[in-house]
C-alpha positions as CSV (number, residue, x, y, z in Angstrom):
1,X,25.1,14.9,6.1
2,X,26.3,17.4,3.6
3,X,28.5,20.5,4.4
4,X,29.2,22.5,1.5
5,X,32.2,25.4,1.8
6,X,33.8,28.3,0.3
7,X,31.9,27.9,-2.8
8,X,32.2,29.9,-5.8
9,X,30.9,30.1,-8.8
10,X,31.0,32.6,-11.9
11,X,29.4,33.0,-15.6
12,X,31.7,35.3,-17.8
13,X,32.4,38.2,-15.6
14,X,29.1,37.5,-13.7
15,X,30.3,36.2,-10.0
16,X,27.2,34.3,-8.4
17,X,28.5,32.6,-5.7
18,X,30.9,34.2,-3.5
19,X,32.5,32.0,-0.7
20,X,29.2,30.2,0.2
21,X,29.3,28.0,3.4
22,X,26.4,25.3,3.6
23,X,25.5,22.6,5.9
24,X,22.3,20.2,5.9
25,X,21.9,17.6,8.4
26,X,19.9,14.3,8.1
27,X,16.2,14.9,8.1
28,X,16.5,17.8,8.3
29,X,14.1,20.4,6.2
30,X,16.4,24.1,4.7
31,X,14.7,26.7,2.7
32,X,16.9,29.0,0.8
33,X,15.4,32.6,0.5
34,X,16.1,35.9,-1.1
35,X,15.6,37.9,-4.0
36,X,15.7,36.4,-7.9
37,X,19.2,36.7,-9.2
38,X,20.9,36.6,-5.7
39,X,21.9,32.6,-6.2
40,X,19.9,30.8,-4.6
41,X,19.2,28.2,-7.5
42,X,22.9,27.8,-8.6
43,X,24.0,27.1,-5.1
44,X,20.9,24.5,-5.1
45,X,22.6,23.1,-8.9
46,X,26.1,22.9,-6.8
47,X,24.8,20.7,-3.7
48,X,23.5,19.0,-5.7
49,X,25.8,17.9,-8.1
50,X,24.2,19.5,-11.0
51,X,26.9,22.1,-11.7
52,X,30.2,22.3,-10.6
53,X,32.0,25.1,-8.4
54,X,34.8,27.6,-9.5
55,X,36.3,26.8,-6.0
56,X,35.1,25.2,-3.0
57,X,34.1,21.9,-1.8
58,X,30.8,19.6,-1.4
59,X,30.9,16.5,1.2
60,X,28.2,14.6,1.4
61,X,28.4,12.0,4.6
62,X,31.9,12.9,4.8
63,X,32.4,12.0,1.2
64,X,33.8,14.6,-1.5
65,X,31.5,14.9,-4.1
66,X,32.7,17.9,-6.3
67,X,35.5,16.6,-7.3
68,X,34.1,13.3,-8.7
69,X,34.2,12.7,-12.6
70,X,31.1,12.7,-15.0
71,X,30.4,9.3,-15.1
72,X,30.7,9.0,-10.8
73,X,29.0,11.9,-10.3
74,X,25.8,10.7,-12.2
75,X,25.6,7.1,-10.7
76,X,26.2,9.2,-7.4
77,X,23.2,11.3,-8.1
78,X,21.2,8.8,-9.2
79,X,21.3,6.7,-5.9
80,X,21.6,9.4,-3.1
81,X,20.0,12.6,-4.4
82,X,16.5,12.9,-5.4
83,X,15.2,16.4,-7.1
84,X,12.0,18.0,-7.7
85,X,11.5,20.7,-9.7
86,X,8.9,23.9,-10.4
87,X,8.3,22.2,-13.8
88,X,7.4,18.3,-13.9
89,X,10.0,17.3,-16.6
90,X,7.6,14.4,-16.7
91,X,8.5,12.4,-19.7
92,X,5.3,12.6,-22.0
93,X,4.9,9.3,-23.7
94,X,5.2,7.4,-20.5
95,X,2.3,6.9,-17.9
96,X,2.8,7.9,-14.6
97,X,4.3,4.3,-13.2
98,X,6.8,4.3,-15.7
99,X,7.8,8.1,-14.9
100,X,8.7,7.2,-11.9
101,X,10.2,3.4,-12.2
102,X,13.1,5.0,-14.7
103,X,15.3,6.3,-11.9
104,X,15.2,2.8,-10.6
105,X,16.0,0.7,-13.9
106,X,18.8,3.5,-14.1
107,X,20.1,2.2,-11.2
108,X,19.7,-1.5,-12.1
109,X,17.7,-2.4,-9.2
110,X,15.7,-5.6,-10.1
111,X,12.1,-4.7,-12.3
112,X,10.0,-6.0,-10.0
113,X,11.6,-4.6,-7.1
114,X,11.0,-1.1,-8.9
115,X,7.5,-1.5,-9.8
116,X,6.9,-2.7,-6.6
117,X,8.3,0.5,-4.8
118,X,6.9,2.7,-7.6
119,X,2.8,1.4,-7.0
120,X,3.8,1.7,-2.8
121,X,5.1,5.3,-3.4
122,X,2.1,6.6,-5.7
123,X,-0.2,4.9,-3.8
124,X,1.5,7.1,-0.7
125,X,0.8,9.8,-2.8
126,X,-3.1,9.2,-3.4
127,X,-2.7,8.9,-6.8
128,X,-3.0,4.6,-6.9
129,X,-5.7,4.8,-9.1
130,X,-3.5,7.5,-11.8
131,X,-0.9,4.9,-12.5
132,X,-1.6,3.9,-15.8
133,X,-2.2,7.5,-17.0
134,X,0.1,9.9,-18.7
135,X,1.3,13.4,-18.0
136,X,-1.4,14.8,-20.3
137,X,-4.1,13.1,-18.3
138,X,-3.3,14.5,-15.1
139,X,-3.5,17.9,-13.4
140,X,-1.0,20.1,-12.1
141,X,-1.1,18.8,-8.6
142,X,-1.0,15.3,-9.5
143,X,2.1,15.6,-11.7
144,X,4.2,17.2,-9.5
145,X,3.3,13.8,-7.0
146,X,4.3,12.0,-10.0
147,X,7.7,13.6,-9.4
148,X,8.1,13.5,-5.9
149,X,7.3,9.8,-6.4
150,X,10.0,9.5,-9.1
151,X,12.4,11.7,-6.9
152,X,11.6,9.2,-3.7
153,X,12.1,5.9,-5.7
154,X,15.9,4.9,-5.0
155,X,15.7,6.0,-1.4
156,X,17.6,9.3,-1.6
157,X,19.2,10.7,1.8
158,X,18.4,14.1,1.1
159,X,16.3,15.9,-1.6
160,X,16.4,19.0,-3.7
161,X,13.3,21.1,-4.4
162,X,13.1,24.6,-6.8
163,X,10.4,25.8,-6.2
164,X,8.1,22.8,-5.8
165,X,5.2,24.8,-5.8
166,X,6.0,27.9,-8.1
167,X,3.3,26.1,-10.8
168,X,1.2,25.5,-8.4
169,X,-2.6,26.8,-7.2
170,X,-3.0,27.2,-3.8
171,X,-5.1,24.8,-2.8
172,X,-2.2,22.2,-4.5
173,X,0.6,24.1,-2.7
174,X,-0.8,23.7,0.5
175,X,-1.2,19.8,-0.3
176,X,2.3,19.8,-1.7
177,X,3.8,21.8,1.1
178,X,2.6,19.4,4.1
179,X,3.6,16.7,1.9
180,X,7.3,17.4,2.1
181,X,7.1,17.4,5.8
182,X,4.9,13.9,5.8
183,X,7.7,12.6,4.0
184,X,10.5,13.7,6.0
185,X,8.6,12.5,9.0
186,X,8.2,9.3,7.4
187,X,11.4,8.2,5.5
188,X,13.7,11.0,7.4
189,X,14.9,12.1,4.3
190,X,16.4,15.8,3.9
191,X,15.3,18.5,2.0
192,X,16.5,21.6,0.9
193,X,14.2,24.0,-1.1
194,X,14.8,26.7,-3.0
195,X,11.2,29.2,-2.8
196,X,9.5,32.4,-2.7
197,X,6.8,30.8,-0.6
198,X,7.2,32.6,2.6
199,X,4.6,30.1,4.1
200,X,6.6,27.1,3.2
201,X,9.8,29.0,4.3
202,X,8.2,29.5,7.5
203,X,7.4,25.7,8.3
204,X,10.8,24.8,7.8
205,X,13.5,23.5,10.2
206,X,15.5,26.5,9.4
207,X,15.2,29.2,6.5
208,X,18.7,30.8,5.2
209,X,18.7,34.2,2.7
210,X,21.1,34.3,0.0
211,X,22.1,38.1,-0.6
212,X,24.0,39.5,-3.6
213,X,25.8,36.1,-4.2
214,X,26.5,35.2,0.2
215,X,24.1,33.7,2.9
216,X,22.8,37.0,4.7
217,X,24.9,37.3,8.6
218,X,23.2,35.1,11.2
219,X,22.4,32.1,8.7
């Protein structure tokens, strides 16, 4: 569902990316290894449309998506891709329902439609009775649900994680880790996550390793 090639990408005099070729198939669960620096995370910023490549191209279902303008490219995002990152980015003054809903408004679906799949989503989560609550009042574990609630809300067909569970205990990692794999198995949704959790590397369908700016031979 989304094939990524040749893709480079440089900062200054600082080349990252170095001919990159990437594929992800529907439901389908990637994790991108390798040491920090070696570009794991702006390959993950490419795919998924967060950053645009030097050279190369990014298809997703056939489609180009690299090439699209600002304004496509975020209504684009919005309705197909889904993130989650190490850090909530929960917005503070809003409770836990309304973190999620705004991807949906965003997208102009219908309020009630929204608030509808919002409650379904958290409640999914365990957190039904946390709705009303704000970032502040919840723990680690819970806000990062919060996200994956918010990153689930317009039905994306593939997901991107960094490092889901870098701020995470152990005990929440764990949770957060089968998780990912409940969801897959339930709304066949893709994921590709960027970690340093060998564990969670390990579960995965298939684990790549970025070296010095390339996928390592045999990925």
């Amino acid at each position: 569902m989304l094939k990524a090639t040749n893709i480079h990408k440089s900062y200054k005099n600082l080349h990252v990316l170095k001919g990159v070729d990437f594929s992800v198939k529907k439901g389908e669960i990637v994790s991108i290894v390798g040491k920090s620096g070696a570009g794991k995370s702006t390959l993950l910023h490419i795919i998924g449309t967060l950053d645009q490549p030097d050279q190369g191209s990014v298809l997703y279902n056939g489609k180009e998506i690299s090439t699209l303008n600002a304004n496509d490219l975020a209504a684009f995002r919005n309705e197909h891709i889904g993130f989650i990152f190490q850090f909530h980015h929960l917005l503070p003054e809003f409770t836990a329902l309304e973190n999620v809903c705004i991807p949906g408004f965003i997208l102009k679906t219908p309020e009630n439609k929204v608030r509808k799949r919002a409650k379904e989503l958290l409640n999914y989560l365990g957190l039904s009775d946390r709705l009303t609550h704000k970032p502040s009042q919840l723990s680690g574990g819970e806000q990062q649900r919060v996200a994956v609630a918010r990153a689930l809300i317009n039905n994306p067909g593939i997901i991107f994680a960094d490092e889901p569970s870098g701020n995470l205990d152990s005990a929440s990692s764990k949770e957060l880790h089968q998780l990912l794999f409940n969801l897959r198995d339930d709304f066949d949704q893709a994921f590709v996550i960027v970690t340093h959790n060998e564990e969670l590397a390990k579960m995965s369908d298939r684990k790549v390793e970025m070296q010095d700016g390339q996928l390592a031979v045999g990925n």
